[in-house]
N, C-alpha and C positions, 0 to 999 in steps of 0.2 A: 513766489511761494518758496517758503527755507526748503532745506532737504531735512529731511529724519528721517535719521539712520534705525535700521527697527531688526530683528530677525523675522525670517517668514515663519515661523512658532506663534511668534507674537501678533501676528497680525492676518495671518490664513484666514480665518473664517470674516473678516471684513474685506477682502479681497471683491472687486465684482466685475462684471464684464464690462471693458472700457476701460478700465483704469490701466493708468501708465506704470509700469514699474521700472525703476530705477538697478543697477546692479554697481557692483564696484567687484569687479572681476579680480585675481588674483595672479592668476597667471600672465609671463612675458608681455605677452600681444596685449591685456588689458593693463599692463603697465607700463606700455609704453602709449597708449590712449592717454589713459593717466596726466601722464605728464607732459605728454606734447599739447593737451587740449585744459591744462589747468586744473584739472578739475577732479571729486572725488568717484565722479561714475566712468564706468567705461564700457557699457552699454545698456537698452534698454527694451520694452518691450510691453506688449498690450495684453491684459489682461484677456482673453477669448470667452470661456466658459468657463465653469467653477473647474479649478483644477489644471484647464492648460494656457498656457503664455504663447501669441504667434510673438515673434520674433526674426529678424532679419539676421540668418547669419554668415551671409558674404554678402558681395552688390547684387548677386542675381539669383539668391536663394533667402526665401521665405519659410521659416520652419513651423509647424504646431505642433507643442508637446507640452508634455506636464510642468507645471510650475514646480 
């Protein structure tokens, strides 16, 4: 499946639970993902319920918060 790059403006209300969302972080740490892993994402995360994203954000922390 391509990527398409979108802003979350453009695309908030088709959001649903279960869906993967992609990020391209901008800060050091997501730009060095970046570029050591090729790629335009450097992290990502599961859609939960309208409104929050779980996301992983070290090895042994799980976060729920707002998209």
């Amino acid at each position: 499946m391509p990527l398409i790059q979108s802003s979350y403006a453009m695309i908030a209300d088709r959001i649903r639970p279960g869906d993967v969302i992609a990020f391209s972080g901008t800060g050091w740490f997501s730009s060095i993902i970046k570029r050591v892993t090729r790629s335009a994402v450097s992290h990502n995360g599961v859609a939960f319920s309208p409104g929050q994203l779980l996301e992983s954000t070290s090895p042994s922390r799980v976060h729920l918060g707002p998209l």
